[in-house]
C-alpha positions as CSV (number, residue, x, y, z in Angstrom):
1,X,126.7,127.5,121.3
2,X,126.1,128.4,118.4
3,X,124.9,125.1,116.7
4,X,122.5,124.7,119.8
5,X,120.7,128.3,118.9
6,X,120.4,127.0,115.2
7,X,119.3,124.0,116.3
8,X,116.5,125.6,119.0
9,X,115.8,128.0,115.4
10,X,115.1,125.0,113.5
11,X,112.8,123.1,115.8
12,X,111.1,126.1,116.1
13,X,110.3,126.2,112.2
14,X,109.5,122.4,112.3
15,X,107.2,123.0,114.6
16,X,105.4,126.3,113.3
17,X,105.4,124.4,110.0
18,X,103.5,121.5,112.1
19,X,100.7,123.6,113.4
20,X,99.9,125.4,110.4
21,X,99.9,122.4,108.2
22,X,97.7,120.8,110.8
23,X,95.3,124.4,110.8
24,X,94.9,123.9,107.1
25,X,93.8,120.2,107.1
26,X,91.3,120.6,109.7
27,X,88.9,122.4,107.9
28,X,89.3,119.7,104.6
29,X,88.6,117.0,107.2
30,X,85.4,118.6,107.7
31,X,84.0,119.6,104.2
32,X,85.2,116.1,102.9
33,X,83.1,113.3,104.7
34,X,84.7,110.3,102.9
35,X,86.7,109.3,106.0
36,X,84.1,109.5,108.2
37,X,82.1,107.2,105.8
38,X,85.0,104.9,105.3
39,X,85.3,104.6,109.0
40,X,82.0,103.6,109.1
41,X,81.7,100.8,106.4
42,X,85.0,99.0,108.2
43,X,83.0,99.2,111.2
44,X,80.1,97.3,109.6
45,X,81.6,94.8,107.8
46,X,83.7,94.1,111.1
47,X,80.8,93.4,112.8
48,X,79.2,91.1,110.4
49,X,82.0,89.2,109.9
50,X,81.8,89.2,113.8
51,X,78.2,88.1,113.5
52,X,79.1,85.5,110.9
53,X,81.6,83.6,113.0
54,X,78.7,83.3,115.5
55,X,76.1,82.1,113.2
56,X,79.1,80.0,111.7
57,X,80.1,78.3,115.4
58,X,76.2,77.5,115.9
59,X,76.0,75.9,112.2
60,X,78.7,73.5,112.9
61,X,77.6,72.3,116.0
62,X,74.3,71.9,114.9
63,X,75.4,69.7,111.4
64,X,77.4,68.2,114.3
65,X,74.7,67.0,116.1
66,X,71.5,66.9,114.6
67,X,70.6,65.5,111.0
68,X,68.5,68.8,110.2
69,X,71.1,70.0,108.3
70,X,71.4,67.2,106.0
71,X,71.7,67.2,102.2
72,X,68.5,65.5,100.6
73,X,70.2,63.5,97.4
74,X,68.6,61.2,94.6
75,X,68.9,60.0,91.8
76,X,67.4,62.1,89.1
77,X,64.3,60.9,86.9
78,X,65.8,58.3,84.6
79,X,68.4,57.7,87.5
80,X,71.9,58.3,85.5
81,X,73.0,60.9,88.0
82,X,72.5,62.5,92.0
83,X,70.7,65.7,92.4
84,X,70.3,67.8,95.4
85,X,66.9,69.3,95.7
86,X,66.0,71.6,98.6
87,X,62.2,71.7,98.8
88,X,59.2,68.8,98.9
89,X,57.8,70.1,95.3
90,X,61.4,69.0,93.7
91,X,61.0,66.0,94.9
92,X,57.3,65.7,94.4
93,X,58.3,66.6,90.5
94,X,61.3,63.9,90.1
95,X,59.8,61.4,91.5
96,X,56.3,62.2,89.1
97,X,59.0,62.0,85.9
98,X,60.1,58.8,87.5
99,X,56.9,56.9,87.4
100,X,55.9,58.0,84.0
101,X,58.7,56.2,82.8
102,X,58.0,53.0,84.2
103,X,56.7,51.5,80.9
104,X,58.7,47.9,80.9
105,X,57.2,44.3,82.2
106,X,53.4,43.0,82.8
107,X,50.6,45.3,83.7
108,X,51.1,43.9,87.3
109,X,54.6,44.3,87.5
110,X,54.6,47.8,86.0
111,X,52.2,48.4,88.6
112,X,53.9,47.1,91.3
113,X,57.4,48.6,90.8
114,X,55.1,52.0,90.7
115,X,54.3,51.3,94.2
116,X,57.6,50.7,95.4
117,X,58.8,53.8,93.8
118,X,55.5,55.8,95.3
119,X,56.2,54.8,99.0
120,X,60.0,55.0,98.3
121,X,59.6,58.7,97.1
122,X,56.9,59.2,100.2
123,X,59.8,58.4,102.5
124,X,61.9,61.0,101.2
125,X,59.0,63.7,101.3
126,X,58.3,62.8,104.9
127,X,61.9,62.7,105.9
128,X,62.5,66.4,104.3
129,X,59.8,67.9,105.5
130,X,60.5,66.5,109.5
131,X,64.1,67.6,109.0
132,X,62.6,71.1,107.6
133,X,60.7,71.5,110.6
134,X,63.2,70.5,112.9
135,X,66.0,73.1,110.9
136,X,63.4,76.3,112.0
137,X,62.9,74.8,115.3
138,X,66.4,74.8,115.9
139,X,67.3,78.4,113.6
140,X,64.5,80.4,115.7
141,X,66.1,78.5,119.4
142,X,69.8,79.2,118.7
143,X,69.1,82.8,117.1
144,X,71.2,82.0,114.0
145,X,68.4,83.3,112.0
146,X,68.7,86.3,113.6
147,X,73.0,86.6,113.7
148,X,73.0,86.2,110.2
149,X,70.0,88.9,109.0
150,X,71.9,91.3,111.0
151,X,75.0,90.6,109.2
152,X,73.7,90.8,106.1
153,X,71.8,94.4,107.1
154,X,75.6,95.3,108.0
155,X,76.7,94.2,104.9
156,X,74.3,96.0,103.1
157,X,75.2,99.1,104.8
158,X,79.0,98.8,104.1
159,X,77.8,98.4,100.2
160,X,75.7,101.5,100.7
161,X,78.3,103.4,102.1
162,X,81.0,102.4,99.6
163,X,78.8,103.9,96.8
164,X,78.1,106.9,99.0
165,X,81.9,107.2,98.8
166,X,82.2,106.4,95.0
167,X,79.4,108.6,94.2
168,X,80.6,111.9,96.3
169,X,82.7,113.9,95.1
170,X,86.3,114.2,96.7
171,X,87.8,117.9,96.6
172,X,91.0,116.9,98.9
173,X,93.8,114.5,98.8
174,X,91.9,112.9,101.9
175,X,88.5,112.5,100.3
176,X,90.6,111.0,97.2
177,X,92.7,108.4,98.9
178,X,89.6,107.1,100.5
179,X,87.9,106.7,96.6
180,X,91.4,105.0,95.9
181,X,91.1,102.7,98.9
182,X,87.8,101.4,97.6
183,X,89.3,101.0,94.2
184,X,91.8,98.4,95.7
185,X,88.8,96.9,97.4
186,X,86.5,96.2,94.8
187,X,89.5,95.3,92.6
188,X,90.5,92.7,95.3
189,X,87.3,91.3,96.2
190,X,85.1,91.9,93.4
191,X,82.7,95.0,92.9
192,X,79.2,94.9,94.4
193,X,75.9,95.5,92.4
194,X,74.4,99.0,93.3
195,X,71.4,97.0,93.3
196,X,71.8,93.2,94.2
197,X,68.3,92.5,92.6
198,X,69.2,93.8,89.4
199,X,72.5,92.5,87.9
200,X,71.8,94.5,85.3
201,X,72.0,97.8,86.1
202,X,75.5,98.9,85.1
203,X,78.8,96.1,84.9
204,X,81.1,95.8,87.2
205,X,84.2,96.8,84.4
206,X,81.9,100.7,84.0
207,X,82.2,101.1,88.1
208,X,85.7,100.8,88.0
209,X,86.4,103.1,85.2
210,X,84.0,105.8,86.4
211,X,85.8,105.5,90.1
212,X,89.6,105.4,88.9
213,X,88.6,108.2,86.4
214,X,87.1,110.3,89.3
215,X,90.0,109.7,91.7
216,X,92.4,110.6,88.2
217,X,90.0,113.9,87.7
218,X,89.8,114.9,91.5
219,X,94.1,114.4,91.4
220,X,94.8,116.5,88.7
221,X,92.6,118.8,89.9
222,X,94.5,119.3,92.8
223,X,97.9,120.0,91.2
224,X,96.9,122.0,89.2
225,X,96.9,119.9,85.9
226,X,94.6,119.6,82.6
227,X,92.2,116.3,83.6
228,X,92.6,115.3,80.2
229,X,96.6,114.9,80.3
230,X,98.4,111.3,80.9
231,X,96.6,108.2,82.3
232,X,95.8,107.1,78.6
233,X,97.3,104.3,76.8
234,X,97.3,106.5,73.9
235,X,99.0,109.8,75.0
236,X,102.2,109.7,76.8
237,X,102.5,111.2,80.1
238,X,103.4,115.1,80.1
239,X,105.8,114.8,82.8
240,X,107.5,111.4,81.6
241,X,111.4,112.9,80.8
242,X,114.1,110.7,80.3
243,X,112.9,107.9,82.8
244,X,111.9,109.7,85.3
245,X,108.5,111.2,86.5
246,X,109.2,115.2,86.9
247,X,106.7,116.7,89.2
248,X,104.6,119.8,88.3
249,X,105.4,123.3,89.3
250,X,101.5,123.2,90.9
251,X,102.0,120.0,92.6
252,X,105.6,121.5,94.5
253,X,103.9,125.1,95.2
């Protein structure tokens, strides 16, 4: 009888403990918008990768069926190597360099060999540009055109939002996991340019030091601890005794 009581006693305190923890998050969850925004920028990039697979499904079964999608190939000007060119005015430029070298043989035959190279190079032009035409015909009919600007507005908007993230900052354990989860991120897949048409605007090595040092800062700050204590290279770790990691008196109150 009596172990039941105690037990009824502690359950009791489990679950008193339980509310009032949950009391004292709410209002963090509120003043600390990183999850919301973290929520978000999955949500977007799901949906463009959703949009992608789309665009990606229509793209293979038009390079399936149709020759619009076709690499144009030549041989560069003095014909050593292939090149791939993707407009009429590449072409329109090799094939210019190609003639001008044409120096060996009679006038005749100098002249002749121009005109096989001319209407050779003519082909090519008129092939590219029917193919061209045919490639928007079939982007504006199948709506990859469309699929694949909205994915990369979503895209955008996920890289938007992971700077809002970055750039905000955290003042609870929530708001800094979220930084530290777009730390993995953009150590995994590579950090993205705050501005895509300027590469340089800051490096991709500054980003990462100024986000792990604000997740660091916002961390200590929450414990209770100096921001200028451990995480160096060149200062040992305050806590560090005997190979073990002794938690502060801050972080435990």
């Amino acid at each position: 009888m009596q172990n039941i009581t105690r037990r009824r006693a502690l359950m009791g305190t489990a679950a008193a403990v339980a509310v009032t923890a949950t009391a004292g998050a709410a209002p963090a969850l509120i003043s600390d918008p990183h999850i919301a925004w973290l929520e978000k920028s999955r949500r977007a990039i799901s949906e463009a990768g959703a949009l992608f697979k789309k665009s990606g499904a229509i793209e293979d079964e038009l390079r399936r069926t149709t020759d619009a999608y076709a690499v144009t190939e030549l041989l560069d000007p003095h014909g050593q190597r292939k090149i791939f060119v993707e407009s009429v005015s590449q072409i329109e430029s090799v094939r210019d360099q190609a003639l001008s070298d044409i120096w060996i043989g009679s006038p005749y035959m100098i002249a002749e060999k121009k005109a096989r190279k001319t209407a050779n190079y003519d082909r090519m032009i008129s092939d590219f540009t029917r193919r061209k035409a045919l490639r928007k015909e079939l982007e504006d009919s199948t709506g990859i055109t469309d699929l694949n600007r909205r994915a990369f507005a979503l895209m955008d908007q996920e890289r938007k939002l992971d700077f809002l993230i970055t750039d905000t900052p955290a003042t609870t354990l929530e708001g800094a996991y979220v930084q530290a989860i777009i730390l993995h991120k953009w150590l995994h897949d590579g950090t993205p340019r705050r501005d895509p048409e300027n590469v340089q605007l800051t490096t991709d090595e500054q980003e990462l030091m100024n986000l792990s040092s604000r997740v660091t800062s916002t961390l200590a700050a929450l414990v209770g601890k100096d921001t200028n204590i451990g995480f160096s290279r060149y200062q040992k770790l305050e806590t560090f005794e005997g190979g073990k990691i002794k938690a502060s008196r801050a972080a435990l109150s």
